[in-house]
C-alpha positions in Angstrom: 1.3 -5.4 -66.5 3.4 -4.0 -69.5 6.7 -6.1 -70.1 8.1 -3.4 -72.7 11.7 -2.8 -72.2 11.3 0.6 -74.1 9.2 3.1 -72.5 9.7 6.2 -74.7 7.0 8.6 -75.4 6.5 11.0 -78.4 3.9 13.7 -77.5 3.1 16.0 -80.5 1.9 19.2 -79.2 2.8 21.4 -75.9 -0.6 22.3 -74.9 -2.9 21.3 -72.0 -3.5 17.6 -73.3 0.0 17.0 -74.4 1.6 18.4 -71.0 -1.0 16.5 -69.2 0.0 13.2 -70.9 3.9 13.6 -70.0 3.0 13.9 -66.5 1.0 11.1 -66.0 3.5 8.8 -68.5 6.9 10.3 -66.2 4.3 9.3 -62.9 4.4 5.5 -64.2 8.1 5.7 -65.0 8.0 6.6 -69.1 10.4 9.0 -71.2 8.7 11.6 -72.7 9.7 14.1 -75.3 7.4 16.7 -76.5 7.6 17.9 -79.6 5.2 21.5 -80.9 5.5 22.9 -84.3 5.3 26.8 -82.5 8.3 28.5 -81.8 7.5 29.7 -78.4 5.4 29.0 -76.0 3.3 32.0 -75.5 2.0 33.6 -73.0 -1.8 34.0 -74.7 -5.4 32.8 -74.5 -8.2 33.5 -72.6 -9.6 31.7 -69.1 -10.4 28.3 -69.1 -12.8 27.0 -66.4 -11.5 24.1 -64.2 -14.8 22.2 -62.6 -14.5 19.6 -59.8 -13.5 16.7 -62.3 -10.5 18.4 -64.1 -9.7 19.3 -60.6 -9.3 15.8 -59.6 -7.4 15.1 -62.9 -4.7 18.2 -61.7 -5.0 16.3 -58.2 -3.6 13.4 -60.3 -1.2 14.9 -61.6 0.7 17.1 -58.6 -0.7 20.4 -60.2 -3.9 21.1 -58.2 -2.5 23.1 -55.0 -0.5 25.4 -57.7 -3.9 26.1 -59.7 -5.7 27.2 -56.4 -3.1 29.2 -55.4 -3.2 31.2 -59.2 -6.5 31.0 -60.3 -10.0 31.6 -58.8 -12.3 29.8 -56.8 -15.8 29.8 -58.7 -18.3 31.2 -55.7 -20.9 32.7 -57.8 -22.3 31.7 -60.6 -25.5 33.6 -61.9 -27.4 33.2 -65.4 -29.8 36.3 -66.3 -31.4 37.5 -69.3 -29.8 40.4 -71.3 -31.1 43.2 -69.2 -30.3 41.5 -65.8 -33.2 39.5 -64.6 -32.0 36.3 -63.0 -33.2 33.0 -64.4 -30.4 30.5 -62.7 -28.5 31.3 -59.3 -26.2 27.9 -59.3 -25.5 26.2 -56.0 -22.0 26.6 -56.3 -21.6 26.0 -52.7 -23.6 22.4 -52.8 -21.8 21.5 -56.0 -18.5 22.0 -54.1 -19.3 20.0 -50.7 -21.0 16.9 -53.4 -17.7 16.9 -55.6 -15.0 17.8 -53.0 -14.2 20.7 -54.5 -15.1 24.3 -56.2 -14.5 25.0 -59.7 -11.8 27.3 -60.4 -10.9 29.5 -63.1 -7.6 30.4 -64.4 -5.7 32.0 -67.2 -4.5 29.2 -69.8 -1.1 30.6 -69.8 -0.8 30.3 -66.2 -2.1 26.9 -66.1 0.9 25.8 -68.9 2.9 27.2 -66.5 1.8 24.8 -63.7 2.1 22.2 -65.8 5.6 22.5 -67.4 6.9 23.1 -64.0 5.4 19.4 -63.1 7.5 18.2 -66.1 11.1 16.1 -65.0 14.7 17.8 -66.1 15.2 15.2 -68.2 11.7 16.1 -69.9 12.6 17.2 -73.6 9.9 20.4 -75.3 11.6 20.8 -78.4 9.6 23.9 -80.4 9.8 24.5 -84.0 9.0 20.9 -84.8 6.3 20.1 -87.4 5.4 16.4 -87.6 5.2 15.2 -91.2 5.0 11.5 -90.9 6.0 8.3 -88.7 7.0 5.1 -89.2 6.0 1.7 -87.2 8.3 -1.0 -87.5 7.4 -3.9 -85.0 6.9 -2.4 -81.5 8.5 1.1 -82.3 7.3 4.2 -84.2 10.1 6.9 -85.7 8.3 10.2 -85.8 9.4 12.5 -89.0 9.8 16.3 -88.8 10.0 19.2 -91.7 13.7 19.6 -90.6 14.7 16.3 -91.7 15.1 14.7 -87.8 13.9 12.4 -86.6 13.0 10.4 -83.4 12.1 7.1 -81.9 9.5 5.7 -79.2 7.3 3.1 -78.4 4.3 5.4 -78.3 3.4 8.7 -80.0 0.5 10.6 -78.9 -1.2 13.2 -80.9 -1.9 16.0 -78.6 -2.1 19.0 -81.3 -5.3 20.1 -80.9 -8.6 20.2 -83.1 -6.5 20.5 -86.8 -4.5 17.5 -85.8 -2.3 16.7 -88.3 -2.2 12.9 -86.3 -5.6 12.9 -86.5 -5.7 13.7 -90.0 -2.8 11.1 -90.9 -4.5 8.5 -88.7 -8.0 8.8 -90.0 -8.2 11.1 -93.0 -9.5 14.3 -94.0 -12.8 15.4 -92.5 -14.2 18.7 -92.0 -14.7 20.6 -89.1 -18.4 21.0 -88.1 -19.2 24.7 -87.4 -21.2 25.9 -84.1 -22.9 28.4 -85.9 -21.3 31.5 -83.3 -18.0 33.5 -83.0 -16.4 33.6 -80.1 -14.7 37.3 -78.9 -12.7 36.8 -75.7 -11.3 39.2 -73.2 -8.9 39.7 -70.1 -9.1 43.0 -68.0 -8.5 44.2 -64.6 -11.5 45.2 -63.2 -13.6 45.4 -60.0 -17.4 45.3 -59.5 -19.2 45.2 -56.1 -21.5 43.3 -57.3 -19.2 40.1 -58.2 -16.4 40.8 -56.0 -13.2 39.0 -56.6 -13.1 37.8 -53.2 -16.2 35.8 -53.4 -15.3 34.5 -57.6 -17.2 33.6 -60.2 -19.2 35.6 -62.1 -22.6 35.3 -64.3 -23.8 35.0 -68.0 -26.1 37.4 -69.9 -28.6 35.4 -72.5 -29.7 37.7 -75.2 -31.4 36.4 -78.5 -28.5 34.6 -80.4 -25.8 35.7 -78.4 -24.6 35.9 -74.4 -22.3 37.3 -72.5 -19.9 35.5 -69.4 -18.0 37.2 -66.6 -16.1 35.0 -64.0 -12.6 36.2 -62.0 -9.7 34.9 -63.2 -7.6 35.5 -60.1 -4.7 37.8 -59.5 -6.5 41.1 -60.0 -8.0 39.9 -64.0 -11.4 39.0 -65.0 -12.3 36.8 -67.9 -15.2 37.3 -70.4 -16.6 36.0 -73.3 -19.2 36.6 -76.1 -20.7 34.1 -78.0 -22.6 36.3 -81.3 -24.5 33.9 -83.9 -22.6 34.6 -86.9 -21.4 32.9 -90.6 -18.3 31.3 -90.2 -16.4 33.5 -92.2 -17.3 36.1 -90.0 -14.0 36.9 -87.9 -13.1 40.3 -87.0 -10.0 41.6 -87.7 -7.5 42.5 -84.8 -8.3 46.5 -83.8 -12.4 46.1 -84.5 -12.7 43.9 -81.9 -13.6 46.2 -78.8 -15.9 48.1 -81.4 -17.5 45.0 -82.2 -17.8 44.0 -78.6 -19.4 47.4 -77.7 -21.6 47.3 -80.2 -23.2 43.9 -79.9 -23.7 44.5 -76.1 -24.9 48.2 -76.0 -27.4 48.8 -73.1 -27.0 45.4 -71.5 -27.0 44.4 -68.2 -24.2 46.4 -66.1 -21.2 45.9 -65.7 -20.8 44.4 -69.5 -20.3 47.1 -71.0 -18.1 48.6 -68.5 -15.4 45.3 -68.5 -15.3 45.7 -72.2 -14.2 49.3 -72.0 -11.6 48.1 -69.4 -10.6 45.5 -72.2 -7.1 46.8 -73.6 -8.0 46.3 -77.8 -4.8 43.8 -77.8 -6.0 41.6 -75.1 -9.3 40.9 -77.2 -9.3 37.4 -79.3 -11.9 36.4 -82.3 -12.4 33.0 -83.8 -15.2 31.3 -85.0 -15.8 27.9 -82.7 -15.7 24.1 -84.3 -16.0 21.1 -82.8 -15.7 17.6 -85.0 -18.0 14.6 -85.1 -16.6 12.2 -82.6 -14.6 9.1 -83.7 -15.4 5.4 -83.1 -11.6 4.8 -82.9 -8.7 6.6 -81.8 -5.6 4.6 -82.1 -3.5 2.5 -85.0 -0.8 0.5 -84.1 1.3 2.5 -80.9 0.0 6.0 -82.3 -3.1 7.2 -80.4 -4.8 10.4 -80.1 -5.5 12.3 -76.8 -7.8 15.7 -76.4 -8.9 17.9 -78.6 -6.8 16.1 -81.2 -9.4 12.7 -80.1 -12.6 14.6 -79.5 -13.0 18.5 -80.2 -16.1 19.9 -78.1 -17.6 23.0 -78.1 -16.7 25.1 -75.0 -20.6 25.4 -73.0 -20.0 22.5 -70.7 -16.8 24.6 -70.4 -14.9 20.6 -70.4 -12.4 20.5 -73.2 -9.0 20.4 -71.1 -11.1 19.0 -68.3 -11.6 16.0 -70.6 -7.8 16.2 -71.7 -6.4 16.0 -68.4 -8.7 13.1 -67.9 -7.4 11.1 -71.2 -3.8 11.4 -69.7 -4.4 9.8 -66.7 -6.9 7.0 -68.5 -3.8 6.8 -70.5 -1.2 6.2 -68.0 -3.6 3.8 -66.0 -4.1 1.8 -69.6 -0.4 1.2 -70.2 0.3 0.5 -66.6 -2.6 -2.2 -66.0 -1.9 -3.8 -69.7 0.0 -6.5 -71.1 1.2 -4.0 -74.4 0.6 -1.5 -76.0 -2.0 -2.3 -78.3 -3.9 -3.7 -75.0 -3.3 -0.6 -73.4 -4.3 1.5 -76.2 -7.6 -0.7 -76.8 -8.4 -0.4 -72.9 -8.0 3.5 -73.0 -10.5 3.6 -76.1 -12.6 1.4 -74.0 -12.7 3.8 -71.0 -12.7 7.5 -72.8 -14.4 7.2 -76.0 -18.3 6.6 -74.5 -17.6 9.8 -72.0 -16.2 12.0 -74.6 -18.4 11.7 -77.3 -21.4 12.4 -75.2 -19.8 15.2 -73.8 -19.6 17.0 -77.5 -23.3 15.5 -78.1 -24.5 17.3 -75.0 -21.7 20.7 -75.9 -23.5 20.9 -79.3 -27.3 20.4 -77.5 -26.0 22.9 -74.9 -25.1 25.5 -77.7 -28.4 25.4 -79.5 -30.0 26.2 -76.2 -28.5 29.0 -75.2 -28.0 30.6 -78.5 -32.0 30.7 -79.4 -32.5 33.8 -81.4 -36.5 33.5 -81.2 -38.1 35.4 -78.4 -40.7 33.2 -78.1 -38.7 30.2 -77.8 -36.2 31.9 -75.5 -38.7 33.2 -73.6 -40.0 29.7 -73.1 -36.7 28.6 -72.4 -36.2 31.3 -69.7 -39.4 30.4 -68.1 -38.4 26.2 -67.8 -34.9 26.8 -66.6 -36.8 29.2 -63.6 -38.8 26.1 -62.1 -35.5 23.6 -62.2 -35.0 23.2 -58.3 -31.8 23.4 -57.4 -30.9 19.8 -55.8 -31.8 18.7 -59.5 -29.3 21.3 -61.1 -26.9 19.7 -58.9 -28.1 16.1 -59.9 -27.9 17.1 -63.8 -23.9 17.7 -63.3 -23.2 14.5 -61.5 -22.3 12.5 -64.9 -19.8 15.6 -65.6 -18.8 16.3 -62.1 -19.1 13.2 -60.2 -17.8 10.7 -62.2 -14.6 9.1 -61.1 -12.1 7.5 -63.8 -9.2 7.5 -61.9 -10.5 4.3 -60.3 -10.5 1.4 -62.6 
């Protein structure tokens, strides 16, 4: 058990990860103060999908019954070709009795929300505050900021996301590794009969080097995305967007093009998607790394703040169970490193799948994924799903 007399937190960035982490720490009886280099925390993003695990990790950390109650249940969840013929109906409903509990999808504004609400009064989110260095002397570390302040803890914990400037400090320069598709994004209201909000969920369209997801995003919105095999460099500029969208998924299966038409042109985002190659170390000294700071994925296991939320409460279990805080640091590597790096391994296999561009070879792949029963598309989710690392 830890002895330390100081149990002050620094948490760089205000995101899922870092939000997640000052819950947990405040749970076991830490000071946090959260420090983001943005100036406000907006209200933007897209929908993030919350399977059973992450919803055990919310469960953990008091924010679970709020996520129900403002984001969707996931009851369908379909995968058909371009045109509409089905290849996958997912047993949604068997995956929720095995794991306790539907997925759910939500707005990632809305799930900030829930968690800043689960954050103390005596919590400090200073915005506006760019990290530039730290400082370790003996058992503390004084984080440094553009402004000239300053601060002091016995842990910092880079939470500040895939161009983590902890990460980079920490471990050096490295490039991120490119998943070969852009990524346009979208939030509408809209109604289908077909995939009616009451029941949730939604489907994904596979085309030849790009698809297209639907899913409810609860009160009155759905989420899509589109996935288009592109350069890197191929972003498209705020206002083209829709057009773009529109273009790339002309004559598909209804209703995409429809929901894109309900898409206001502001409420559309583009950016190419990067993950990183994972790292066989995470922490120096009392500075670790948590998230996508610690292990960028790509999103088609649809489990990178799923596998944040998971890191904070490995984290808060490690410094409680431990005799310090390199132990602790040591025994969170230990228990999250393994899991997270095959989860971007099996992200980056996932992509190449679904993004085939060769009708031959997606035709092939179209005709496998048919024969997979369904008590084995359960089975295959169990090391995502059904693992439990809350107890250690």
């Amino acid at each position: 058990m830890m002895e330390h007399t100081d149990k002050t937190a620094i948490v760089i960035g205000a995101g899922i990860g870092g939000l997640s982490a000052a819950i947990a720490l405040q749970q076991i009886g830490w000071r946090v103060k959260i420090f983001d280099k943005v100036s406000e925390l907006a209200d933007v993003g897209a929908g993030i999908v919350l399977a059973a695990n992450a919803m055990k990790a919310l469960e953990r950390l008091g924010a679970a019954e709020q996520v129900r109650r403002r984001g969707a249940a996931v009851g369908k969840a379909e995968v058909r070709t371009w045109d509409g013929k089905l290849i996958v109906d997912l047993p949604t409903a068997r995956q929720a009795e095995r794991y306790g509990t539907p997925g759910y999808l939500i707005h990632r504004g809305e799930l900030q929300k829930v968690l800043l609400q689960q954050l103390r009064p005596e919590t400090e989110v200073k915005l506006g505050y760019k990290l530039v260095s730290w400082d370790m002397t003996g058992s503390q570390v004084t984080a440094c900021f553009e402004d000239g302040s300053k601060t002091e803890g016995a842990l910092l914990i880079g939470a500040d996301g895939v161009r983590s400037a902890v990460r980079e400090r920490l471990f050096g320069s490295e490039p991120l590794r490119y998943s070969g598709f852009t990524a346009l994004r979208g939030i509408a209201a809209y109604d289908d009969p077909h995939y009616s909000a009451e029941l949730g969920g939604g489907f994904e369209a596979w085309g030849p080097g790009k698809r297209f997801g639907f899913s409810h995003l609860g009160q009155g919105r759905v989420f899509w995305f589109a996935a288009i095999n592109s350069p890197a460099d191929a972003h498209v500029a705020r206002g083209l967007r829709k057009q773009a969208a529109l273009q790339h998924f002309q004559g598909w299966y209804n209703p995409i093009e429809a929901v894109i038409e309900a898409t206001e042109e502001s409420a559309i985002l583009s950016h190419p998607i990067y993950d990183r190659k994972p790292l066989k170390a995470w922490s120096t000294g009392c500075v670790t790394l948590l998230g996508d700071a610690a292990h960028p994925m790509l999103p088609n296991l649809g489990q990178g703040g799923a596998q944040a939320m998971e890191d904070a409460v490995v984290l808060a279990f490690s410094l409680q169970s431990a005799s310090g805080i390199p132990e602790a640091l040591a025994m969170y590597e230990r228990l999250r490193i393994g899991r997270t790096a095959r989860m971007v391994s099996q992200s980056r296999k996932m992509g190449r799948m679904v993004q085939l561009e060769n009708p031959l070879a997606v035709a092939a792949r179209n005709a496998l994924l048919r024969t997979i029963p369904a008590g084995f598309q359960v089975k295959q989710l169990d090391w995502i799903m059904g693992e439990d690392v809350y107890n250690r």
